[in-house]
C-alpha positions as a Markdown table, in Angstrom:
| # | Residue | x | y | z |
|---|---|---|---|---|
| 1 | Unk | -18.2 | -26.1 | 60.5 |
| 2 | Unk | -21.4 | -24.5 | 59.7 |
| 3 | Unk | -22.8 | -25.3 | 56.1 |
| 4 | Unk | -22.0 | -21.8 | 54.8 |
| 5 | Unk | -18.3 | -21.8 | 56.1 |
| 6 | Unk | -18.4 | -25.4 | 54.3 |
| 7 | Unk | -19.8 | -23.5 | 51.2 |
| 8 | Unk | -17.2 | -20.8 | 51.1 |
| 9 | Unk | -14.7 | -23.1 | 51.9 |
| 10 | Unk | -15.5 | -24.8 | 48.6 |
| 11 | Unk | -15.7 | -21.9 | 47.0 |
| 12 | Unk | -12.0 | -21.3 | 47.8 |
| 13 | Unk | -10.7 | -24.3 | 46.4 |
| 14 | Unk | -12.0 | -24.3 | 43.0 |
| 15 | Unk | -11.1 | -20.8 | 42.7 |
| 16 | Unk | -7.3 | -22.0 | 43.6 |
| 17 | Unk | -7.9 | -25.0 | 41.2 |
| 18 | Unk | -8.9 | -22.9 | 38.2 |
| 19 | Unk | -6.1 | -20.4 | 39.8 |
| 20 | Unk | -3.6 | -22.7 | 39.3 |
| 21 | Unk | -5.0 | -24.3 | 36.2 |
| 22 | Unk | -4.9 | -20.6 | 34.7 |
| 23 | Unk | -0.9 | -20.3 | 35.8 |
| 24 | Unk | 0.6 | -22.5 | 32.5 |
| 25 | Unk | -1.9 | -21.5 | 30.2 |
| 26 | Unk | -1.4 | -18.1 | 30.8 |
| 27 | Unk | 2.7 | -18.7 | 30.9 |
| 28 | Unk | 2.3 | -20.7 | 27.5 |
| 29 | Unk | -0.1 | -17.9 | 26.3 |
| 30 | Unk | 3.0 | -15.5 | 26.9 |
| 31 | Unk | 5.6 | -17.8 | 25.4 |
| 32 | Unk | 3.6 | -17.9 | 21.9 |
| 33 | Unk | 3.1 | -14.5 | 21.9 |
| 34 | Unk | 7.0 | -13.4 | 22.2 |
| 35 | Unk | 7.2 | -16.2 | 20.0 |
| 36 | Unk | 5.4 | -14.9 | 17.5 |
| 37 | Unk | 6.5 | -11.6 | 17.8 |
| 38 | Unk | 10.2 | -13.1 | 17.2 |
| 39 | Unk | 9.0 | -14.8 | 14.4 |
| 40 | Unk | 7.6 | -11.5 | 12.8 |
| 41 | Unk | 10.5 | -9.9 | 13.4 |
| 42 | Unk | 12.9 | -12.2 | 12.1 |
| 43 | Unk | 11.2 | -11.9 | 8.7 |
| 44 | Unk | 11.6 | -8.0 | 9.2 |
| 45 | Unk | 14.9 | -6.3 | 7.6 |
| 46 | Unk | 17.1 | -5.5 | 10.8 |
| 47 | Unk | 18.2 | -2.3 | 9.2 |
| 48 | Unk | 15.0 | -0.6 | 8.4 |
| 49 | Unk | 12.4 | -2.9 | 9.9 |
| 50 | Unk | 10.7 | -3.1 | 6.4 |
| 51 | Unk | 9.6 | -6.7 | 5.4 |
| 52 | Unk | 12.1 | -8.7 | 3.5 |
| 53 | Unk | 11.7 | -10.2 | -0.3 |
| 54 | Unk | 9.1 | -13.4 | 0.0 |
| 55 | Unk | 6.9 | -11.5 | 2.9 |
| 56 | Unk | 6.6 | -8.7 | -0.3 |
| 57 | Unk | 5.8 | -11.4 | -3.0 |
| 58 | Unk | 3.1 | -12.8 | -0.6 |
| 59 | Unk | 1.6 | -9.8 | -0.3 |
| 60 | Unk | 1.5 | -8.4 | -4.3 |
| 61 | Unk | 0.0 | -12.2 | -4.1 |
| 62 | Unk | -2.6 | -11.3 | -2.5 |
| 63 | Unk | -3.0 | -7.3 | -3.6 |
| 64 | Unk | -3.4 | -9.1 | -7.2 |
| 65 | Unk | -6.1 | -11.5 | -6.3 |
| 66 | Unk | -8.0 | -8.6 | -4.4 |
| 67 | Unk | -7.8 | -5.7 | -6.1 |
| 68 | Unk | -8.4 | -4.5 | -9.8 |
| 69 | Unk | -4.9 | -5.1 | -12.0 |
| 70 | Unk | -5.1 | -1.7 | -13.4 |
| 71 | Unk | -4.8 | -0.3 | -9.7 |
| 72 | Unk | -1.9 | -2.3 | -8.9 |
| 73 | Unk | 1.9 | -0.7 | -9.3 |
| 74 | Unk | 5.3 | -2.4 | -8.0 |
| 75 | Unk | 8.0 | -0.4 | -8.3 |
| 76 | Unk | 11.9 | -1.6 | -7.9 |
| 77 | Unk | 14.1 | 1.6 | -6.4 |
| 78 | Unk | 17.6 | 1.5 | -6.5 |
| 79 | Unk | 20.1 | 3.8 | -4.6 |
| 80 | Unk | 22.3 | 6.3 | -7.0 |
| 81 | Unk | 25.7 | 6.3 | -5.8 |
| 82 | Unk | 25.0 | 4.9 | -2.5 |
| 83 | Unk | 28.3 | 3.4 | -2.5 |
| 84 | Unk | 30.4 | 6.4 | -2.3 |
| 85 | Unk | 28.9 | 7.6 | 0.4 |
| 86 | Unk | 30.0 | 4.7 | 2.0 |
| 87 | Unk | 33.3 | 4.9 | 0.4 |
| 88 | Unk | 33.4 | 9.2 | 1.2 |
| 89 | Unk | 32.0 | 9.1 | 4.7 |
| 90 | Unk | 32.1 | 5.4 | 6.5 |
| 91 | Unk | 29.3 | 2.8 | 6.8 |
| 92 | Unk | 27.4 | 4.2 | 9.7 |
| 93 | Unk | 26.9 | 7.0 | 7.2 |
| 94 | Unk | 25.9 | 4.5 | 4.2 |
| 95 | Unk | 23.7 | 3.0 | 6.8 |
| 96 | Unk | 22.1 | 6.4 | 8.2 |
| 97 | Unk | 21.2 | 6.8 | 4.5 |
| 98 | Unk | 20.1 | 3.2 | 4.2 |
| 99 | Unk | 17.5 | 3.3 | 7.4 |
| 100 | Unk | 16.1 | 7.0 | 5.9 |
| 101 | Unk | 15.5 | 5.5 | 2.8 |
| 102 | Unk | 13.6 | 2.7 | 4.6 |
| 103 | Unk | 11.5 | 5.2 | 6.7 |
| 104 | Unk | 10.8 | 7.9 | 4.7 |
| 105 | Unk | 8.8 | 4.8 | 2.3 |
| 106 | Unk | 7.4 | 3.8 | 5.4 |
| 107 | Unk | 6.1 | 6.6 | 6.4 |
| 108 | Unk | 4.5 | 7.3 | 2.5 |
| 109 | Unk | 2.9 | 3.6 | 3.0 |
| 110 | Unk | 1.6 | 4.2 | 6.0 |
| 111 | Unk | -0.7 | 6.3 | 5.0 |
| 112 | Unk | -1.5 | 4.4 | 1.4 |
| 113 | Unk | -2.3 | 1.0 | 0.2 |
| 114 | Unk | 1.0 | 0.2 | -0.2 |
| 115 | Unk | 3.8 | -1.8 | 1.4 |
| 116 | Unk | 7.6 | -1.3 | 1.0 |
| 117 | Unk | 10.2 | -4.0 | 1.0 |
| 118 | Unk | 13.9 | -4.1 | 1.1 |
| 119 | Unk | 15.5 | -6.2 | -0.8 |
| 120 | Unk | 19.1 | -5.8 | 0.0 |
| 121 | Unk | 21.7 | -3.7 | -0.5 |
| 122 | Unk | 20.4 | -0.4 | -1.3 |
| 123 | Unk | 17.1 | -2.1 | -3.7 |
| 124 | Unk | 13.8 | -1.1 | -2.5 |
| 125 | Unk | 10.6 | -2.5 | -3.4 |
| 126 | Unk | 6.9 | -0.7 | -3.1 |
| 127 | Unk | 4.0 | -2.5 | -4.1 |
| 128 | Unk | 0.9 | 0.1 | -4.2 |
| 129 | Unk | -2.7 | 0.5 | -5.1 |
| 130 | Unk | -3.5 | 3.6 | -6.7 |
| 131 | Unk | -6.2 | 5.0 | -9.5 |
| 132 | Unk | -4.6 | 4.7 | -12.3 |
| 133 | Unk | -5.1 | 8.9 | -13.4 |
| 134 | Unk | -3.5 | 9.1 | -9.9 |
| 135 | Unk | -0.9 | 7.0 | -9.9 |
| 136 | Unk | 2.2 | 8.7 | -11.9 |
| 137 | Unk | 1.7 | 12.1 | -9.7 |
| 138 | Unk | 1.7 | 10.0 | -6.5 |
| 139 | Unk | 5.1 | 7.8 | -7.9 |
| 140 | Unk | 6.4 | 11.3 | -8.8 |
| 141 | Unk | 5.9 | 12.6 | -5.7 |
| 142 | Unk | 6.9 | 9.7 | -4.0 |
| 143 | Unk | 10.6 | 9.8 | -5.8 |
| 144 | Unk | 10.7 | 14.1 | -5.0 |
| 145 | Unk | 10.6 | 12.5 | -1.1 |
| 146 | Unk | 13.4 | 10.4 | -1.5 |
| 147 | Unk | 15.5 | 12.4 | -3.1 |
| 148 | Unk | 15.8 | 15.3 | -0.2 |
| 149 | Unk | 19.0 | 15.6 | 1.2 |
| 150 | Unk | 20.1 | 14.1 | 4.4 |
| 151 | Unk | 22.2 | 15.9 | 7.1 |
| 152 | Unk | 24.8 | 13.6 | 8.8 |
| 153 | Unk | 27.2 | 14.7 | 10.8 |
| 154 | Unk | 27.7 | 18.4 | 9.5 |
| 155 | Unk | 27.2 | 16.9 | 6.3 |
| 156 | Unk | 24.7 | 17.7 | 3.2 |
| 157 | Unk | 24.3 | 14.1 | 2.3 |
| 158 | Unk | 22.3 | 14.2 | -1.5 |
| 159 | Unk | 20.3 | 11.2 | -2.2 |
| 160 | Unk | 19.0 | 10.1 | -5.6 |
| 161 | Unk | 17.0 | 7.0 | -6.9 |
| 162 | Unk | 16.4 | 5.5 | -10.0 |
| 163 | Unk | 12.8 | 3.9 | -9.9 |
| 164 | Unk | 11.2 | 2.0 | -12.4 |
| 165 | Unk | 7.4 | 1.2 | -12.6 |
| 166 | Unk | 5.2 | -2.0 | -13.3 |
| 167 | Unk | 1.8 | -2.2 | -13.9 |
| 168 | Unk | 0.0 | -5.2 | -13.5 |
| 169 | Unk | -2.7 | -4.5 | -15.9 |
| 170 | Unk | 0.3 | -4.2 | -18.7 |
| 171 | Unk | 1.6 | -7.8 | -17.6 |
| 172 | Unk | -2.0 | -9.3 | -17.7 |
| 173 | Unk | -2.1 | -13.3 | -16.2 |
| 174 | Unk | 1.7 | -12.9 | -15.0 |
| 175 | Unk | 3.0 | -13.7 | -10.9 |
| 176 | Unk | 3.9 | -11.0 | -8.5 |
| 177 | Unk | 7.3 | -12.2 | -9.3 |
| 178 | Unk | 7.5 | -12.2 | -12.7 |
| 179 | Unk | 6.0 | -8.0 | -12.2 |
| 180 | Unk | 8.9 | -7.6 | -9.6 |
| 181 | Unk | 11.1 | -8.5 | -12.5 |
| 182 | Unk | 9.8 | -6.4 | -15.1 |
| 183 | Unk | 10.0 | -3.3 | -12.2 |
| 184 | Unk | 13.6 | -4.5 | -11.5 |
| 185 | Unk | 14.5 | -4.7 | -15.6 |
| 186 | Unk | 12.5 | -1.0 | -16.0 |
| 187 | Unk | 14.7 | 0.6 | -12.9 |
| 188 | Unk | 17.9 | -0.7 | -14.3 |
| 189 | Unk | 17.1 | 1.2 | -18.0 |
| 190 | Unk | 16.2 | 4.4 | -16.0 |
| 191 | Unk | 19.8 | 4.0 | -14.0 |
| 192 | Unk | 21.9 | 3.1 | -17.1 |
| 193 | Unk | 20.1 | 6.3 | -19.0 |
| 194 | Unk | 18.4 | 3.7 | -21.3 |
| 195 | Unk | 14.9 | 4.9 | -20.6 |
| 196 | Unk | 13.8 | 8.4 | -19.0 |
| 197 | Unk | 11.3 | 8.3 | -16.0 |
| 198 | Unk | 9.2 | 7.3 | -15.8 |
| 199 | Unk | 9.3 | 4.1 | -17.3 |
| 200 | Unk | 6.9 | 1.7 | -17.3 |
| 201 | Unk | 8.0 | -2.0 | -17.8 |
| 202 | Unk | 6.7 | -4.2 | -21.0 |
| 203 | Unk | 6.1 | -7.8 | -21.0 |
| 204 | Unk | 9.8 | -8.1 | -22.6 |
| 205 | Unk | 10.9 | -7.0 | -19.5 |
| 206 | Unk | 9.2 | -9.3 | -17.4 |
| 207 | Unk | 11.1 | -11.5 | -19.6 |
| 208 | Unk | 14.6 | -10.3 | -19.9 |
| 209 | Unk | 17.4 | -12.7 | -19.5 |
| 210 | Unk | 19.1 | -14.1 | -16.3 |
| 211 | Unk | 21.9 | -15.3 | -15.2 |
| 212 | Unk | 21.9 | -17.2 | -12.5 |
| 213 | Unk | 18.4 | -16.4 | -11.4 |
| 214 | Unk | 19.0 | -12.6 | -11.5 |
| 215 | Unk | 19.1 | -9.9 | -14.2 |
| 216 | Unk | 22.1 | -9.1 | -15.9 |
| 217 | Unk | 24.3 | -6.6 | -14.7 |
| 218 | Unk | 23.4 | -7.3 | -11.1 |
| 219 | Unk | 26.7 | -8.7 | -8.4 |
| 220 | Unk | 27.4 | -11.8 | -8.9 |
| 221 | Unk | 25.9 | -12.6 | -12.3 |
| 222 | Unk | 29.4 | -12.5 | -13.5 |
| 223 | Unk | 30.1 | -15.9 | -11.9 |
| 224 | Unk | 29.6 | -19.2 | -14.0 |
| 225 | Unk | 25.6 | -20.3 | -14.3 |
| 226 | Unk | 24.7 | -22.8 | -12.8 |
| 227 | Unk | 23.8 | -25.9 | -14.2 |
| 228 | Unk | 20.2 | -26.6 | -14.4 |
């Protein structure tokens, strides 16, 4: 064997080496990938595909350590009446209206500094970045969007939210959490008729009592507290 046929042949066999080398990192490359992408999507709501409750608290987390407070708004939207149409229609029908609800704020975030959340049942969350002499015409317009009417079925399906506003530069030194509870307080005066919209929540509504963890008036806070 010549010595460039003993060359090429050694050529050849590192090439298989790192070949076959290349064969499990490249399988386990794949393997972390899906199972990342799994992971993602099981923090994902399987409804809507909008991030669930604690990937939303991490990320008004971070809004607030990043951004200016008077910038930052979280709003809590509830659906009006959702229920009947469930009750009128079926639950595909409550769930069309669900999954529009759920893309029609993603769409509006998409093309903000914002992020939606669902956080069950027919409760939204939005946590956004606005000037502040721009942020009650964009909320506004952001509630005139949700509100259109849906067709299902041969159906006029009318949709109506009751939103409720926190600022973080009104609840100065507090937690994302503590914000999404004074947004969450603020939405459930606007629905009871207690307040007019739009509402923007006060420290005291950061603060309003619970029971059981979550504000009165919410399922389920009619069952015993627990102890602490």
């Amino acid at each position: 064997m010549s010595s460039s046929t003993r060359a090429q042949a050694r050529i050849g066999q590192r090439a298989l080496l790192l070949t076959t080398a290349a064969i499990p990192l490249t399988g386990w490359t794949v393997h972390a990938l899906a199972l990342h992408r799994r992971l993602a999507d099981s923090r994902k709501d399987l409804l809507t595909g909008l991030p669930c409750r604690p990937e939303f608290v991490a990320y008004g987390e971070r809004v607030l350590r990043t951004r200016r407070r008077d910038a930052v708004h979280v709003l809590l939207l509830d659906g009006v009446d959702f229920k009947a149409v469930n009750d009128t229609y079926g639950h595909a029908a409550g769930d069309t209206v669900i999954q529009t609800m759920g893309h029609r704020l993603a769409r509006w975030c998409a093309t903000r500094r914002a992020l939606a959340a669902r956080l069950g049942g027919d409760e939204f969350a939005v946590c956004a970045v606005f000037p502040p002499s721009a942020a009650l015409a964009e909320i506004t317009a952001l509630r005139e969007q949700l509100q259109q009417p849906l067709q299902y079925e041969g159906h006029t399906l009318r949709l109506d939210v009751s939103i409720g506003i926190a600022r973080a530069a009104d609840l100065s030194g507090e937690t994302m959490s503590r914000i999404l509870r004074g947004a969450d307080a603020a939405m459930y005066k606007v629905k009871k008729a207690e307040a007019t919209f739009p509402y923007f929540a006060t420290r005291a509504d950061a603060y309003a009592d619970t029971v059981n963890g979550r504000r009165a008036g919410r399922r389920g806070t009619h069952l015993p507290a627990r102890a602490a």
